[in-house]
KOLDO-286456 format. One record per residue: residue number from 1; residue in three letters; chain; x, y, z of N, C-alpha, C, O in turn. Coordinates in steps of 0.02 Angstrom, whole numbers. Example, Ala and Ser with C-alpha at 12.3 -4.5 7.8 and 13.67 -1.06 7.14 Angstrom:
2
> 1, ALA, A, 660, -284, 390, 615, -225, 390, 660, -165, 390, 712, -166, 423
> 2, SER, A, 642, -112, 354, 684, -53, 357, 645, 2, 394, 670, 57, 402
! end
This chain:
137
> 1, UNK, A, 646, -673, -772, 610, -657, -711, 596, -722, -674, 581, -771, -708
> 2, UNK, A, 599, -730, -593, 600, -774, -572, 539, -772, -540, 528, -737, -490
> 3, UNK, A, 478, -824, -579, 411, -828, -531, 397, -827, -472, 364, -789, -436
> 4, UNK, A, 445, -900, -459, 430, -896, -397, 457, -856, -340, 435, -844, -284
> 5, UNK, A, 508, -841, -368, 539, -769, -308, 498, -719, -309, 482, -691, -256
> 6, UNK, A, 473, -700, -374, 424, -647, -380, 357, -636, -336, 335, -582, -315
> 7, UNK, A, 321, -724, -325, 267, -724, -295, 283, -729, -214, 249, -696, -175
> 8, UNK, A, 341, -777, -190, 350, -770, -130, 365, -685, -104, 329, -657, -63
> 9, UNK, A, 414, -657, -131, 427, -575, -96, 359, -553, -108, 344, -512, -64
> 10, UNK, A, 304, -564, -155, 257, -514, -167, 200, -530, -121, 156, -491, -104
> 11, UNK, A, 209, -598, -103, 169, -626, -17, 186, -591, 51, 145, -572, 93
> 12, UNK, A, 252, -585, 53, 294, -553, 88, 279, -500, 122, 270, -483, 180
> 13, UNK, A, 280, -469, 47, 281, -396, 51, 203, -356, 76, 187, -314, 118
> 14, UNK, A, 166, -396, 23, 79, -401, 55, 57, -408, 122, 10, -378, 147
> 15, UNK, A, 112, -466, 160, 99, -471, 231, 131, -386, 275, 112, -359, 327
> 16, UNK, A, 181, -371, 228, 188, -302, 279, 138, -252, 250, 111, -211, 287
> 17, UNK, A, 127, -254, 194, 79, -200, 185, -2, -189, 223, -37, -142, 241
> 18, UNK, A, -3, -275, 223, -83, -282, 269, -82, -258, 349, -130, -242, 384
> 19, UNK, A, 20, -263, 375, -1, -230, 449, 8, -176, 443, -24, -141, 482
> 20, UNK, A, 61, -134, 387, 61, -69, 391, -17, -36, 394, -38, 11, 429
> 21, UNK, A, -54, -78, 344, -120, -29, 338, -152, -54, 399, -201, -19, 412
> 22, UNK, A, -147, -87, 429, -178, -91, 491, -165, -42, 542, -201, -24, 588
> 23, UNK, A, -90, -19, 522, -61, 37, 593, -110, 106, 579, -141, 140, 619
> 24, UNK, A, -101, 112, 501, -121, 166, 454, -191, 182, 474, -214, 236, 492
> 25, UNK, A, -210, 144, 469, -314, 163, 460, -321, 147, 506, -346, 192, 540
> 26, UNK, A, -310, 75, 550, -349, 50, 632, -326, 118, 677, -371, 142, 712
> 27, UNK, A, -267, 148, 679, -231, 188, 733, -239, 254, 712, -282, 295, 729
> 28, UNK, A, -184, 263, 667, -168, 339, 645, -219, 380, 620, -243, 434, 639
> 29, UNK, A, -233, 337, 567, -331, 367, 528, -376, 356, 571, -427, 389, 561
> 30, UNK, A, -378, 314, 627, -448, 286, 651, -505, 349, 672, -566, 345, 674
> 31, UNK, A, -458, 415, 691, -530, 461, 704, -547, 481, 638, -606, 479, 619
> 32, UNK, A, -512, 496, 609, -543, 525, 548, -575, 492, 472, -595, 520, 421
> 33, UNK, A, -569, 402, 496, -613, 393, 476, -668, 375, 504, -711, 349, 468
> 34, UNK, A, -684, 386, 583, -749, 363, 608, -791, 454, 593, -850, 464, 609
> 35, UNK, A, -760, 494, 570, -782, 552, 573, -804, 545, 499, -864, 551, 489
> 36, UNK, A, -759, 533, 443, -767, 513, 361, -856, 456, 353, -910, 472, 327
> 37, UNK, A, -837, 396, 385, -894, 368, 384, -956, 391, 430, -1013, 385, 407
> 38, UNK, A, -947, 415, 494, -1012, 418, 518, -1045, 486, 492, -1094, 509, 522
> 39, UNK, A, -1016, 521, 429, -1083, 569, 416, -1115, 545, 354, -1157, 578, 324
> 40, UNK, A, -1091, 481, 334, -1139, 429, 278, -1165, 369, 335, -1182, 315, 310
> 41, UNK, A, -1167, 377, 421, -1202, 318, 437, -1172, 255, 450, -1206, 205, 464
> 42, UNK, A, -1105, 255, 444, -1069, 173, 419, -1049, 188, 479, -1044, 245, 500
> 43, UNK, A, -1032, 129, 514, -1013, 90, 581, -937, 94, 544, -936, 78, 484
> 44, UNK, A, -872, 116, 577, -818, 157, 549, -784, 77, 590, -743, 43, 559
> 45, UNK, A, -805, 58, 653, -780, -21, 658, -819, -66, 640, -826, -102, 690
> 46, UNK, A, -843, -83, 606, -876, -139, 556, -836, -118, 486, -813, -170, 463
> 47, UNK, A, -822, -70, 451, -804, -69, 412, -724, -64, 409, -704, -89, 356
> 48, UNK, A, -685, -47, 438, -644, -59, 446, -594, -122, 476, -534, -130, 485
> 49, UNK, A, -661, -165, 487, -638, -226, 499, -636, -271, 468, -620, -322, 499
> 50, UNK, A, -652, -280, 387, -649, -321, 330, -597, -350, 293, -591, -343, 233
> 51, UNK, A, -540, -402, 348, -491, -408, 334, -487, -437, 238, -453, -407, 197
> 52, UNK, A, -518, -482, 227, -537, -519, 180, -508, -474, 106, -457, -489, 75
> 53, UNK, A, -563, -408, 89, -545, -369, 73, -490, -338, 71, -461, -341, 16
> 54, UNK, A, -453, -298, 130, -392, -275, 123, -344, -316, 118, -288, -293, 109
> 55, UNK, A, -353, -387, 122, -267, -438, 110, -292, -444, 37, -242, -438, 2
> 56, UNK, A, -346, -453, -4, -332, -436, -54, -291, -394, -109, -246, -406, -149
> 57, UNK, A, -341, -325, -83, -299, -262, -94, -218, -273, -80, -175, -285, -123
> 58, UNK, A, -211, -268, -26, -141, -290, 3, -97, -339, -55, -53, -320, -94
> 59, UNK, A, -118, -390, -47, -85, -429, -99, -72, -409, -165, -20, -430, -191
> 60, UNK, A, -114, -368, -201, -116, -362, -260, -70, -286, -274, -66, -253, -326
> 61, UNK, A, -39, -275, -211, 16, -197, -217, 72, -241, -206, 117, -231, -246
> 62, UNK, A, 83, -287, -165, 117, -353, -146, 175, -353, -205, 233, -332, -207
> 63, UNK, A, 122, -393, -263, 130, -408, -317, 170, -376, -355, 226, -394, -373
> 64, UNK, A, 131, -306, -371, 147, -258, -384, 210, -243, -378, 242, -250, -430
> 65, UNK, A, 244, -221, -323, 302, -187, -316, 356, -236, -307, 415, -219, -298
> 66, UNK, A, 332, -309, -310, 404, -346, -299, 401, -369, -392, 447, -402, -415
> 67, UNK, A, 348, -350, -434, 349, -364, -519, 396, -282, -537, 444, -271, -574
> 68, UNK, A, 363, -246, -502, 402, -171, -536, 471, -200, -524, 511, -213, -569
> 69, UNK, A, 484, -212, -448, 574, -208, -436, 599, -279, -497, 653, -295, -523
> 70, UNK, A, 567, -292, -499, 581, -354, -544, 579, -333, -622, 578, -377, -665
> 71, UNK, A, 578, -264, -639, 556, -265, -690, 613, -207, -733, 638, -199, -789
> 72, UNK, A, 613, -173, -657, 676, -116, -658, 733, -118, -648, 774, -74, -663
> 73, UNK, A, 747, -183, -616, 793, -199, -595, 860, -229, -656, 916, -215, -636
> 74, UNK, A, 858, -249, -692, 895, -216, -747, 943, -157, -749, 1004, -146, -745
> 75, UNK, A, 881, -122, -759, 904, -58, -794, 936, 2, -720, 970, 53, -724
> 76, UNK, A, 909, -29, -667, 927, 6, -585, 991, -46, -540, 1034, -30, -498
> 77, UNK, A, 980, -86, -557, 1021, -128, -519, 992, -158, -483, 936, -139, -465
> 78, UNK, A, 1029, -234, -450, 994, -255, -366, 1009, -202, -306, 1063, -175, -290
> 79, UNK, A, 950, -197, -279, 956, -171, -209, 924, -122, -189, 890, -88, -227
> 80, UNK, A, 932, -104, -106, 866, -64, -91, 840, -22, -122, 780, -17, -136
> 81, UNK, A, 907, 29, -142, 879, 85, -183, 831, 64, -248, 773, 85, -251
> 82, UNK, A, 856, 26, -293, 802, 11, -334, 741, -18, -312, 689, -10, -344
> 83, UNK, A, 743, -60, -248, 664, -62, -219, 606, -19, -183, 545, -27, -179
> 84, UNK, A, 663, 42, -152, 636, 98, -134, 584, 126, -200, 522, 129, -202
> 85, UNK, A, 637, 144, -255, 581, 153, -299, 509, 120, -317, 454, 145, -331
> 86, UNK, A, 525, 72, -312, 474, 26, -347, 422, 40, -284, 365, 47, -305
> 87, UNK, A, 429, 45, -216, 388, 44, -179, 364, 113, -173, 314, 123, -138
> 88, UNK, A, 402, 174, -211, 352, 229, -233, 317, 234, -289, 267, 265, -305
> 89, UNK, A, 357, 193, -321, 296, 183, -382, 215, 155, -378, 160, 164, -405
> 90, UNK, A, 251, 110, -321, 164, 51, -310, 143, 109, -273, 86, 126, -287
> 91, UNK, A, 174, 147, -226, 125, 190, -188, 78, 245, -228, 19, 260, -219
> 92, UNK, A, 131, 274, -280, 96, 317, -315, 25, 315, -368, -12, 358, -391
> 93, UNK, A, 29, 241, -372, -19, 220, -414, -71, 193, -358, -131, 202, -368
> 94, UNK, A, -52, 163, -306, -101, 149, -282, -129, 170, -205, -166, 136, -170
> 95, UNK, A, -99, 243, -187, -135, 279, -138, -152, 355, -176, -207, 375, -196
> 96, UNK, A, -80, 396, -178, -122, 454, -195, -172, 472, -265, -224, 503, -277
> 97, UNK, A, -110, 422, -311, -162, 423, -381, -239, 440, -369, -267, 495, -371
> 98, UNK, A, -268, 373, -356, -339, 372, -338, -367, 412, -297, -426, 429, -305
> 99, UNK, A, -333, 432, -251, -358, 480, -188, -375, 539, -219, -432, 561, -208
> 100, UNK, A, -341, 564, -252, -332, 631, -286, -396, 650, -331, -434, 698, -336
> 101, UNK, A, -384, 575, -369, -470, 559, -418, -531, 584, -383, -572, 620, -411
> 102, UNK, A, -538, 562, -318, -585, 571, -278, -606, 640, -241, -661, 663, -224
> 103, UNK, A, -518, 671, -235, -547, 742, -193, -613, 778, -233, -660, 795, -196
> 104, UNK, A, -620, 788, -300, -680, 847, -306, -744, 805, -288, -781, 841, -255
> 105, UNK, A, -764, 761, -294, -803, 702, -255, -853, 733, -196, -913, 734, -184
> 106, UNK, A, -779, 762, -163, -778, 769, -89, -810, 729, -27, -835, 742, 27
> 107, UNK, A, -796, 672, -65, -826, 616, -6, -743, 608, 53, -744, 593, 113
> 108, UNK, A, -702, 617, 25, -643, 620, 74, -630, 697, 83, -657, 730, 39
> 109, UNK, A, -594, 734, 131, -571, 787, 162, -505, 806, 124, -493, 752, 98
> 110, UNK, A, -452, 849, 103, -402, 843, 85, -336, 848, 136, -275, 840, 127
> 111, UNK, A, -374, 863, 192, -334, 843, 257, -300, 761, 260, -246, 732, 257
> 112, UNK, A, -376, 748, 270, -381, 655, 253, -328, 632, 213, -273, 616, 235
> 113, UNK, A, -346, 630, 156, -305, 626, 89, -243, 641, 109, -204, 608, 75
> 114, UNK, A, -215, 674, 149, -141, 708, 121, -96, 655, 169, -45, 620, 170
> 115, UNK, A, -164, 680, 215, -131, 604, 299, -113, 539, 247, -57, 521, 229
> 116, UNK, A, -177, 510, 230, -167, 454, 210, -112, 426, 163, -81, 377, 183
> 117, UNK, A, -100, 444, 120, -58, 465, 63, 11, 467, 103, 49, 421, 87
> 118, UNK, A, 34, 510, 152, 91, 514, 190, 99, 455, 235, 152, 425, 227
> 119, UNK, A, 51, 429, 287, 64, 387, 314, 82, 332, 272, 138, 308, 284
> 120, UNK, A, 49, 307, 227, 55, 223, 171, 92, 243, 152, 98, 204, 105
> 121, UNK, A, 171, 314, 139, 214, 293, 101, 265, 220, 132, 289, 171, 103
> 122, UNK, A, 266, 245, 213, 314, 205, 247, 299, 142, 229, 345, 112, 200
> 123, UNK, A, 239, 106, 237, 242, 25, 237, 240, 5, 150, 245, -53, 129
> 124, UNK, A, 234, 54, 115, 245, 37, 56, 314, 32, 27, 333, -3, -20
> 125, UNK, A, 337, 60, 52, 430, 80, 45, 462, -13, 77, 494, -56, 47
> 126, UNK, A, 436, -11, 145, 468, -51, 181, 435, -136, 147, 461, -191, 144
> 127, UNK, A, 394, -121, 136, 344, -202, 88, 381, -206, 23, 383, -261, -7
> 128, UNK, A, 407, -160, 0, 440, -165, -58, 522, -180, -55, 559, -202, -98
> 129, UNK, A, 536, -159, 13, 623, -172, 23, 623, -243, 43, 665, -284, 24
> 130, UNK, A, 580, -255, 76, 548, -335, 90, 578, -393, 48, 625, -433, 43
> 131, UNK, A, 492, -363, 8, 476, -428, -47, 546, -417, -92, 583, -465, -80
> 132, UNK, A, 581, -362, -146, 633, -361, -161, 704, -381, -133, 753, -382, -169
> 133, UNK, A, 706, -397, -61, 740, -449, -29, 743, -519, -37, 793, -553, -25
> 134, UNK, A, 694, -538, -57, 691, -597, -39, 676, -643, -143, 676, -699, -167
> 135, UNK, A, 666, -561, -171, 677, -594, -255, 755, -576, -276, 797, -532, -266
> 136, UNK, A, 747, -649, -317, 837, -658, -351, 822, -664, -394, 769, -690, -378
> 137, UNK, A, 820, -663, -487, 841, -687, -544, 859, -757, -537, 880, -789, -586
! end
């Protein structure tokens, strides 16, 4: 496995994931989460403006899916298709998985949820064709 290819695509890839989720939640989600937060009170733009936080997050799916394609890649081959996967894998673990945890909660809607979940497949797919671009062995 090649580190440093690993960490550069997984920077990469983090940088598309941090604007995808920006299109995701600032645009597409933005009413429904000023509707989600304002019946707990939360300023839905103050909180959604915590870049700090989400390039974290961001980074750490980054990681993620350019280590999966790196990991599968073996046994899948080089190339998109095997990064496609990997970028449903990171998605699956790290949007609806959790989301799902949460519906009986019912602090999220399952409307919400289903949006969200659908919209983050795209920039997760495309952060992962990315960062797996740009890793070689």
């Amino acid at each position: 496995m090649n580190i440093g290819r690993l960490i550069f695509g997984g920077l990469i890839a983090a940088i598309v994931y941090f604007i995808g989720d920006g299109v995701v939640h600032g645009a597409l989600l933005k009413d429904h989460w000023a509707s989600v937060l304002g019946a707990i009170h939360v300023d839905s733009e103050k909180a959604l403006h915590t870049p700090a936080i989400f390039g974290i997050y961001d980074l750490i799916k980054g990681f993620a899916a350019v280590w999966i394609y790196a990991a599968i890649r073996p046994r899948f081959g080089a190339g998109a298709g095997t990064a496609a996967i990997a970028g449903v894998i990171t998605w699956l673990v790290a949007i609806p998985l959790p989301l799902i945890g949460l519906l009986p909660m019912k602090f999220f809607p399952a409307e919400f949820v289903g949006l969200w979940a659908a919209y983050a497949i795209v920039p997760m797919v495309i952060g992962a064709l990315v960062g797996a671009w740009i890793y070689r062995e």
